[in-house]
Every structure is written in C-alpha cells, then in structure tokens.
VOGU-3710 file (C-alpha; in Angstrom, 3 decimals, decimal comma):
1> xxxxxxxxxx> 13,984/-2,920/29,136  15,357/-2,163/32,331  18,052/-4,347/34,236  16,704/-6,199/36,666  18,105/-8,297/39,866  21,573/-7,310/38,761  22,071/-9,033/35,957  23,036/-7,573/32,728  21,771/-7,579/29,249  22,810/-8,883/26,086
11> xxxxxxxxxx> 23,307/-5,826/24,592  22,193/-1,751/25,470  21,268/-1,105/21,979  19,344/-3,279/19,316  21,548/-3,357/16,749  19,895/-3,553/13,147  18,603/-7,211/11,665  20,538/-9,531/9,386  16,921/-10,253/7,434  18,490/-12,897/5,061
21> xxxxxxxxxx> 18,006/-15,657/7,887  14,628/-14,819/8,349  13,395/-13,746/5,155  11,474/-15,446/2,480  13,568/-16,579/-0,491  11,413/-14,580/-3,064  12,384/-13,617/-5,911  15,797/-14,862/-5,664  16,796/-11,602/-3,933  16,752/-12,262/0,131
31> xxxxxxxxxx> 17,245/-9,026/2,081  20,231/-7,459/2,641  21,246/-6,583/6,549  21,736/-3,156/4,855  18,113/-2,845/3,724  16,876/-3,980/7,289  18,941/-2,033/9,095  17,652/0,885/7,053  14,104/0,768/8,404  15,827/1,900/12,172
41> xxxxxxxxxx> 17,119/5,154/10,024  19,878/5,461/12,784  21,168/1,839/12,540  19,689/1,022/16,194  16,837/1,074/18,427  17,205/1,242/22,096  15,150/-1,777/23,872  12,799/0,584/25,789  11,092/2,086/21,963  11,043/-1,477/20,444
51> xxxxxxxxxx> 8,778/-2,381/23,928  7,209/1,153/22,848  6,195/0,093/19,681  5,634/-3,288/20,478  2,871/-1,608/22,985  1,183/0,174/20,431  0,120/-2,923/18,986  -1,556/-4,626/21,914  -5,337/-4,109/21,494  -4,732/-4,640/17,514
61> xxxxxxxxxx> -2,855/-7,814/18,586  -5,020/-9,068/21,197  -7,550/-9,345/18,059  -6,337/-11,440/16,239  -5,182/-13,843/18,706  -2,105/-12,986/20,383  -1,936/-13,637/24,057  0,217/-11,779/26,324  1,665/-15,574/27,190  4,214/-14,897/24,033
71> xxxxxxxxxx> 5,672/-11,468/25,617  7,749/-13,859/28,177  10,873/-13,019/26,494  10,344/-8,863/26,819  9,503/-9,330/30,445  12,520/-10,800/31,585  16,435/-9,814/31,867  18,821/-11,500/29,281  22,167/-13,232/31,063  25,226/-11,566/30,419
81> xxxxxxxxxx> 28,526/-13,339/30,090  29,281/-12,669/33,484  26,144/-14,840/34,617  27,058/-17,639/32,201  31,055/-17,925/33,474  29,410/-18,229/36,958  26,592/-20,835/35,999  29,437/-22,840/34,658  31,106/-23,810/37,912  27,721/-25,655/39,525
91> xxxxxxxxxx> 26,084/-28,059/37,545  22,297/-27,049/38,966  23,066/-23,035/38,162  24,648/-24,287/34,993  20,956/-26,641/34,264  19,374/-23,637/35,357  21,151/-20,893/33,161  20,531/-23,427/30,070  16,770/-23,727/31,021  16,171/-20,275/31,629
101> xxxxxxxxxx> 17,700/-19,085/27,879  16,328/-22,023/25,909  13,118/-20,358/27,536  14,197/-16,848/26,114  15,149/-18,098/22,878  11,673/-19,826/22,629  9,594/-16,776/23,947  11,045/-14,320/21,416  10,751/-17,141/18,428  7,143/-18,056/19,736
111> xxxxxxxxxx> 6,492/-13,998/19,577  8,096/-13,671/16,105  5,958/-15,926/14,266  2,490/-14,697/16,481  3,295/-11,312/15,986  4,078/-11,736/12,142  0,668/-13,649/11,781  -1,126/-11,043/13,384  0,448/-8,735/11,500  -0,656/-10,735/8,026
121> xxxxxxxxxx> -4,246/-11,047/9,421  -4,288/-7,269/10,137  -3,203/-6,436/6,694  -5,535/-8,665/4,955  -8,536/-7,017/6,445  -6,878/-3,675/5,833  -5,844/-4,720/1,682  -9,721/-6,251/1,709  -10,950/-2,488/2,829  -8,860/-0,853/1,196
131> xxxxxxxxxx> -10,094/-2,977/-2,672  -13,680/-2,499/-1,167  -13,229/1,352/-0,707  -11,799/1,522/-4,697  -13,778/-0,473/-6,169  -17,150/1,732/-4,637  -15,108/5,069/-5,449  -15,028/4,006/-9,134  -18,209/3,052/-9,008  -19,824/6,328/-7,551
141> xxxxxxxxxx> -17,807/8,005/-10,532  -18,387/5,779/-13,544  -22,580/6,377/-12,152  -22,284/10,098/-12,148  -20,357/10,013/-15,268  -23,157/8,131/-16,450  -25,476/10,568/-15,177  -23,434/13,569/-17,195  -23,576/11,965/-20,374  -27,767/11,529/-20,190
151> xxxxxxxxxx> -28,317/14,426/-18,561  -26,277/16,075/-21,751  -28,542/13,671/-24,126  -31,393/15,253/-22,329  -30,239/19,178/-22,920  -29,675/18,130/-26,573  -32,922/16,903/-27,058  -34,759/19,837/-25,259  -32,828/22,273/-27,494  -33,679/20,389/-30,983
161> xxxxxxxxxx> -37,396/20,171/-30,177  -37,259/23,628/-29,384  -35,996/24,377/-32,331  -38,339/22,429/-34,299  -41,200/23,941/-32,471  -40,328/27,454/-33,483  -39,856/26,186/-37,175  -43,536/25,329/-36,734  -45,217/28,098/-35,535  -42,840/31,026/-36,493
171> xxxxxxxxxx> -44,023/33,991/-38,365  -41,271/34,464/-40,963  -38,662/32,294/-42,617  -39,541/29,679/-45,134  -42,906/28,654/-46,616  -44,351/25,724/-43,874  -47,357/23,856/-44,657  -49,531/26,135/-42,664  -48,554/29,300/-44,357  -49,593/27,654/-47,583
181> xxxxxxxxxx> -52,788/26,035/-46,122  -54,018/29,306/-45,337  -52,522/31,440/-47,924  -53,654/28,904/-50,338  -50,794/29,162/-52,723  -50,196/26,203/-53,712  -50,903/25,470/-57,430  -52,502/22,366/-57,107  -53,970/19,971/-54,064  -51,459/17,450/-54,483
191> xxxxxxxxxx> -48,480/19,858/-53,904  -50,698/20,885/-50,708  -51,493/17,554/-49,146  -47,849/16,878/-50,374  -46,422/19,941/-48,080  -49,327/18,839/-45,332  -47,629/15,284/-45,308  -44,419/16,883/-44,459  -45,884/19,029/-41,563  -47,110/15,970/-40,302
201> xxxxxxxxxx> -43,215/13,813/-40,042  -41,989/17,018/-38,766  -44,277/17,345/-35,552  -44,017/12,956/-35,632  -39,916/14,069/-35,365  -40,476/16,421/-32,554  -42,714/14,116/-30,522  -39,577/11,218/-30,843  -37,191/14,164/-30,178  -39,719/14,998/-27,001
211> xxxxxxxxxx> -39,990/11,598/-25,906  -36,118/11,024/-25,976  -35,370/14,193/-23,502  -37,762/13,511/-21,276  -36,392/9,568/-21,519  -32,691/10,697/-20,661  -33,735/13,206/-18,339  -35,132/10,362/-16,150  -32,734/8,278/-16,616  -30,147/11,194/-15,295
221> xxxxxxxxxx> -32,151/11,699/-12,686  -32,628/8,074/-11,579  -28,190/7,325/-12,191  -27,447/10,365/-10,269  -29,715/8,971/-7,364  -27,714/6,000/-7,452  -24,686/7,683/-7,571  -25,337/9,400/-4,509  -26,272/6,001/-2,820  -22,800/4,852/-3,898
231> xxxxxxxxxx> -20,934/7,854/-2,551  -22,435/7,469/0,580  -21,007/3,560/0,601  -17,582/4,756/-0,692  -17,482/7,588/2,140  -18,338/4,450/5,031  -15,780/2,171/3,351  -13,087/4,989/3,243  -13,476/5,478/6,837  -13,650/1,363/7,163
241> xxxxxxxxxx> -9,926/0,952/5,037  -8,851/4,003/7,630  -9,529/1,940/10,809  -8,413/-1,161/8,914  -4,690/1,050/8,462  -4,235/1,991/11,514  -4,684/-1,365/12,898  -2,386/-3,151/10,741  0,217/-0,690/11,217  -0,188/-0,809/15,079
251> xxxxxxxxxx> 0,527/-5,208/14,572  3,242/-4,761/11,532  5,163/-2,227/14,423  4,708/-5,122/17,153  5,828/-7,581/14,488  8,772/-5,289/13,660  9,635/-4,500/17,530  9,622/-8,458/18,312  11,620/-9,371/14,988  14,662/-6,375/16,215
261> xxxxxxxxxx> 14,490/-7,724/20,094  15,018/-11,625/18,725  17,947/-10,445/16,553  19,248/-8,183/18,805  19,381/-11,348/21,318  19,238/-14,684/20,091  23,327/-14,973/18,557  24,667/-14,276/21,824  21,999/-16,197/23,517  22,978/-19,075/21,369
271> xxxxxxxxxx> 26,203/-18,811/21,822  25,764/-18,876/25,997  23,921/-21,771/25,666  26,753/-23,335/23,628  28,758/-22,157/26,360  26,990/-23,511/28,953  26,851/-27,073/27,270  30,385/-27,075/26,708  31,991/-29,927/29,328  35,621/-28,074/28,713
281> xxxxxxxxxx> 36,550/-25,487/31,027  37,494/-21,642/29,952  35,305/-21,477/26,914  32,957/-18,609/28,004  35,566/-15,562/26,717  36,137/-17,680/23,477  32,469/-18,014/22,680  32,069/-13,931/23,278  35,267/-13,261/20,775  33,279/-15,319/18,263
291> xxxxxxxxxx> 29,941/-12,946/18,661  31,828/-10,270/18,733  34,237/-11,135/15,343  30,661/-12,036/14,083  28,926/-8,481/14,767  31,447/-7,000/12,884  31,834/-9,146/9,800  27,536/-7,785/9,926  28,559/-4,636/10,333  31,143/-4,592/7,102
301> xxxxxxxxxx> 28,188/-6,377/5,214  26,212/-3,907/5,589  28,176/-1,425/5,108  29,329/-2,918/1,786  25,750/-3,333/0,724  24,698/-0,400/1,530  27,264/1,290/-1,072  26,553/-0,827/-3,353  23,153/-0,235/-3,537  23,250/3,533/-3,157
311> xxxxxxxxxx> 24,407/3,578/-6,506  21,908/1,693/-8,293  19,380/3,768/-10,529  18,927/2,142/-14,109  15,951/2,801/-15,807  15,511/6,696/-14,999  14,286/5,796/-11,040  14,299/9,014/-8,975  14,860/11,014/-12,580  13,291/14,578/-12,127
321> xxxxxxxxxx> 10,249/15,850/-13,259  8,570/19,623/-12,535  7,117/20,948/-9,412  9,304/18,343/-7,033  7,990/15,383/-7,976  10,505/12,396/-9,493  9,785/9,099/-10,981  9,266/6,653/-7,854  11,046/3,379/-9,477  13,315/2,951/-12,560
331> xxxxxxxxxx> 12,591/0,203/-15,290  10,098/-0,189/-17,829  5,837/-0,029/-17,208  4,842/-3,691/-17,265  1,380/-2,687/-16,294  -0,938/0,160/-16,862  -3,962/1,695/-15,153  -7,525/0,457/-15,641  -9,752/-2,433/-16,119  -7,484/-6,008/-17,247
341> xxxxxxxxxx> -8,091/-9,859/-16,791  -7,121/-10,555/-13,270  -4,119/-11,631/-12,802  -5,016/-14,377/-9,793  -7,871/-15,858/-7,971  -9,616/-12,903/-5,742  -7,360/-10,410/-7,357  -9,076/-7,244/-8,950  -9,982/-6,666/-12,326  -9,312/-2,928/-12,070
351> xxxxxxxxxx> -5,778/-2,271/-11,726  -5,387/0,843/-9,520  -1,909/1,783/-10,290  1,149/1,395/-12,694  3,639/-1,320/-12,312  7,487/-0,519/-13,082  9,699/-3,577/-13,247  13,467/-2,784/-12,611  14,577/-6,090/-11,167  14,930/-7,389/-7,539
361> xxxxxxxxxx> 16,334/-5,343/-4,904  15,895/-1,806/-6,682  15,202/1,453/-4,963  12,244/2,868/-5,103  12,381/6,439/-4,288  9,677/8,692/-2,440  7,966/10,637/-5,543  7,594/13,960/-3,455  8,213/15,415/-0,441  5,729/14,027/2,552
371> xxxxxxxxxx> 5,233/11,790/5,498  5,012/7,869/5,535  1,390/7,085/6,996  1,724/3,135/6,694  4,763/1,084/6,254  3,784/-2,600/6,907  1,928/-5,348/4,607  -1,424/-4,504/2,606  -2,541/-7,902/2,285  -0,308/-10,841/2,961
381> xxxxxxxxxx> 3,632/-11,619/2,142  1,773/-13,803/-0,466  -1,286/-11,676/-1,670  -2,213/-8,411/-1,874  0,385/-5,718/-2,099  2,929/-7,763/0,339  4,765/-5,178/1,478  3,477/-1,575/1,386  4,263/1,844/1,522  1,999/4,736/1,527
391> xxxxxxxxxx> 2,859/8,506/1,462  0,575/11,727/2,583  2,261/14,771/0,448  -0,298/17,623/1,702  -3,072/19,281/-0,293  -5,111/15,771/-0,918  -2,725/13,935/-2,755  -0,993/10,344/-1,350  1,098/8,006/-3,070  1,173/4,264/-2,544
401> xxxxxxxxxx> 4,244/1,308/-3,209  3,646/-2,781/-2,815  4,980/-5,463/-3,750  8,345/-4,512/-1,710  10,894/-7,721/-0,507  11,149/-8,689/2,369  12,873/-6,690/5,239  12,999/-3,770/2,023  11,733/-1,029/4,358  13,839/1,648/4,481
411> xxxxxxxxxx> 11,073/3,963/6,142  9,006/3,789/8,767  5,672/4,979/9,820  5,609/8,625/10,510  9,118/9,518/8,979  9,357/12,826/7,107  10,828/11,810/3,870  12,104/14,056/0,593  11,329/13,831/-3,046  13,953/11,248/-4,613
421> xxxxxxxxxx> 14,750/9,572/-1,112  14,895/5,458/-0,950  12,495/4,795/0,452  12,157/0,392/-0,078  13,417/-1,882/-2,284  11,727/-3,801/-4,983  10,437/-7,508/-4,410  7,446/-9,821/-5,565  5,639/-9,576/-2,046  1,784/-10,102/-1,952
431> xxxxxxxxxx> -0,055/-11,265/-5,738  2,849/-10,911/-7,612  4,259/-12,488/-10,516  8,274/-11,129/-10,407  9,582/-8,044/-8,979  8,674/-4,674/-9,517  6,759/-2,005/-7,986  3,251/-0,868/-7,894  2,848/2,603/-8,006  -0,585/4,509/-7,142
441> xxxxxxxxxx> -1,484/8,025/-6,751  -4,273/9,041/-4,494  -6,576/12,030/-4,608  -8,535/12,488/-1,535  -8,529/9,115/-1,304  -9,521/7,620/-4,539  -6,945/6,211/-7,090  -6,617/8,129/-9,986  -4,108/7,583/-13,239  -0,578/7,874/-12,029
451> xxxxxxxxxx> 1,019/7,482/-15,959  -1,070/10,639/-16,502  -0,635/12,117/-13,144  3,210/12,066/-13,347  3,054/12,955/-17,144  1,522/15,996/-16,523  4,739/16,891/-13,806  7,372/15,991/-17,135  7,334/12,345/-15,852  7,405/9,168/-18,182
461> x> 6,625/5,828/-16,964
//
C-alpha cells in the first residue's frame, strides 16, 4: 500500500505472523512464529503482494459472501508515531486518532474472520469435489476390472467348448461313441448304449460350457458399457475438483494476505491507541520502545524454533529411497490404503492414502522434486483434510499432505520445492483423530497405493 496524505505506515515490510495467538489449540501443539513465518520463505512480504494476493481472491471471495465493505482496513494509511505524538496535544485530533485506529483494528479483524470463512467454504466444496472425483475414478476401474475378469471367463469358455467340439467330431484319437456306432464294435448293446449315454453328457457339457461364454461375454460387454459411462463422470468431476482448487486457493491466499496485514499492524496499532488513551504526558516514545523490545523477543523466538525444529526427524522422515524420491513424514503407518469403516459421519469409506503418525509439530518433507499447486485447506480446519498440501512432480504423478496444524505451511502455492525439503508440519486439522499426516500419491489424477508406490522406490512406510 502506498502512503497516502503524508502520513506514514506502521511498518514498510510485513514482517512474518506470531500464529500461536490466532491459532486453534489442536492437538496441544499451537503454531510456532517459526512455522508461520516459514510460509513467506523470505521472512517478509512487502504490503503491495499481500494486496496482490489478496486480489486474486476477489471473484472467489465475492462468492461466498465477502463484501468489499471488510477491505476498509487495506484501503486506508496506518498512523505512524509521528501522527499519534501530534494527536496527543488536542483532545478532538486525539478522539479522532483513537476513532480512526479502533476503525483499522476492526476492519482488518472483521476481514480476518470473513476471509478465513470464505476460505473454509471454498475448501469444502473443493474436499467435496475432490471425494466425488475418487470415489467415480475407483469406480470406473473396479467396473472395467470387472469387465476383464468376465471377458477372461468368456475366452475360457470359448476355448473349452472348442475343445470339446473337436473331441466330438475328430477323425483320430480315442474310440467316441460315434466311431463305435458305426464301426459297430462294440461286443454287446449295452456297452453301446452305455458309450451312446456318454456322448450324450458330453455334448449336455458343451452346451453348459456354450451357454456360460456367451453368458460372460454379455455380461463383459454390458460392465464395460458401464464403465465407460463412469469414466465419462470421473473425467467431468476431475475437471469439477480442478475449478473447485483453484478457487479455494485464490480465498485461502486472500485469507493468508489479510491474516499477514493484521499482524503486521495491529501490535503497534494497539499500542497507539494505548498511547493515545494515556492522560500522562511523554508516553508515545515509551510505548514504541515496548513494540520494538517486543519485535525482537519474536524475532529470537523464531529463530530459536526454527533450530529446534530443523533438527527433528525420528521415525526415518525424509530417509532416502531410489530415483529421488524420500519418505514424506517419519513415524509409524497408523493407516493403510483401501476400503475401512469410516472413521466419522460423511467421512469416506475408501481411504485414499497412508497415514504416518510422528507426533505434533513434525516435518513433513516434499517426497520429490516438483511444484506446490495448492497450499490452503481441503475441507475445513475441522473436516476434511484441514490443512493441505498438494505437489505436481512432472510426468503424471502428484503427491498430496492434510491434516497439517495450523499456520504449519512452510510452502506456498507455486513454490519450486526439492525432494526431502519441509515442506509443513504435522497437526490433526480437518477429520482427524490426533496428529499425523496423510499421504497420497496421484497418477493422472486418480489415487493409487502410496505404501506400494514408495515401496517400489526402496521406501517403507
């Protein structure tokens, strides 16, 4: 934001947020200021690209409810200290100064929470697409799969009538009834009707081996026609859960551009306004030591933080497989891939990915080289995958992480990342019982088995 009318602003950089005041207590493990500063990569974000991101959320905003009444607070210039020491010699400036930040204060809490719950809408139509879209890819396979194995029936069947059939009317080989019909060398009738008898279950066999080809050939026929109805609905959904992305990552940016600009802001706005309401005189330059002693106690958090949890990796996380891939969390596999009871109300009975539990707060680490293509919530902070990361690496093949805490982004959308890079940190965001991450491997799109995906690249989870 530009200065306007003279007057200064609060700060010229957005400097990274302390999460912990904002967050959610889940899990026991509130974000760090380390782990939210780490979704900026550089530590800070000027004001003009949080208003840039906060723009590319408009028209997904302006869906799901939020007015361009809440945007106030990015309009405006913040008061510098300069403004505040003046104020304070006139009562009306000083009423006036007070008014005019309890309204900035307001505005950028008012845009927090819309933005957020526009952000929560978005990704619960995008986790709701995104179910839809698996649950008709599996589908479309488990028909055609179906459609295989009759098909196969069907080939089986053809080949043993066949064979039965040239048993019948062959030329050589063993004695048949037919030969010894005509031949008549049989040494007595009942041998011959006995032999006739025989001829007689045989073509009764072939008939029921006839009937059962023809059976499984229809019913291949009639599967694989539904199977290519059901592609056609997974192909429409996929594009559906595409749209649904890009729309929830446009409002989790605007929720994550309004969330920087009230932290950047609001301590030294609240400490003006203290200023301002103090009756005592020569308070202003006390009030600004106090911000600024309190910036930098943040900044040695952080810092502090940040070492500490650059060395955490129990449990194998970011271990090494073949062919640049690594394992994406450490821990043990508290869930496996496939059909299971659901675990709550609405949630799936088909569990598309692997869950690795390795306590609150652990890094999870980019399994390959590749480009973040969503970094926002799949679902709600409550349901769904919370928090979610997903991951192009090239040639067809994605890889998705939920569940992460709270202000646990240490990626955003777009960023080129590396194999074995931190890329989150583990939480119980969205349908989740404790901490841990889920883990999913796409390709082209559909979920397939990541335990046998990464064991095949000298993984073990």
């Amino acid at each position: 934001m530009c200065e306007t009318g003279g007057r200064g602003r609060v700060n010229d950089k957005l400097s990274p947020s302390d999460a912990a005041v904002a967050a959610s207590e889940e899990c026991g493990c509130a974000p760090s200021a380390a782990e939210s500063r780490a979704f900026w990569k550089s530590g800070s974000i000027s004001r003009r690209s949080a208003l840039g991101l906060g723009a590319l959320g408009v028209v997904a905003l302006s869906a799901f409810g939020v007015t361009s009444g809440v945007s106030a607070a990015y309009a405006a210039s913040y008061p510098s200290w300069d403004d505040v020491q003046r104020a304070k010699s006139n009562e009306a400036s000083k009423a006036a100064e007070v008014t005019r930040i309890q309204g900035l204060i307001d505005g950028l809490t008012q845009r927090v929470a819309e933005t957020q719950a526009a952000a929560e809408a978005a990704g619960t139509e995008f986790f709701q697409a995104q179910q839809a879209y698996f649950d008709a890819a599996q589908k479309a396979d488990a028909l055609q799969a179906q459609a295989d194995a009759q098909a196969a029936i069907a080939d089986e069947s053809t080949r043993k009538a066949a064979q039965v059939a040239a048993q019948l009317y062959r030329n050589g080989g063993d004695d048949t009834a037919l030969e010894l019909f005509f031949t008549g060398s049989a040494d007595n009738a009942d041998e011959l009707l006995s032999r006739l008898g025989s001829m007689d279950k045989l073509f009764e066999y072939n008939q029921s081996v006839y009937d059962k080809a023809v059976k499984s050939r229809n019913s291949a026929q009639s599967l694989s026609d539904q199977a290519v109805v059901a592609r056609d609905e997974r192909d429409r959904l996929q594009k559906v859960a595409e749209e649904k992305m890009i729309a929830a990552q446009a409002a989790a940016d605007a929720a994550q551009a309004a969330l920087a600009e009230q932290t950047a802001n609001m301590a030294t706005m609240q400490a003006q306004l203290a200023a301002l309401k103090d009756a005592t005189v020569a308070t202003v330059a006390g009030y600004q030591e106090g911000v600024r002693v309190a910036e930098e106690e943040r900044k040695r958090r952080e810092a502090a933080e940040a070492a500490a949890g650059a060395g955490g990796n129990s449990g194998g996380g970011g271990t090494p497989g073949t062919g640049g891939w690594v394992r994406p969390h450490g821990g043990h596999r508290s869930s496996g891939y496939g059909p299971r009871p659901a675990p709550c109300k609405g949630c799936s009975t088909f569990h598309y990915g692997v869950d690795l539990a390795n306590g609150c707060g652990a890094a999870i680490y980019a399994a390959h080289d590749g480009r973040v293509v969503y970094a926002g919530i799949n679902g709600t902070l409550t349901s769904g995958y919370g928090n979610y990361i997903k991951i192009d690496h090239g040639g067809g093949i994605g890889t998705g992480y939920g569940h992460i805490r709270v202000g646990g982004f240490a990626v955003s959308n777009g960023q080129q990342v590396s194999a074995g890079q931190v890329i989150a940190y583990a939480g119980t965001t969205g349908s989740s019982n404790g901490c841990h991450l889920h883990f999913e491997v796409y390709s082209n799109g559909k979920t397939i088995n990541p335990i046998e995906f990464l064991a095949a690249r000298g993984i073990s989870v």
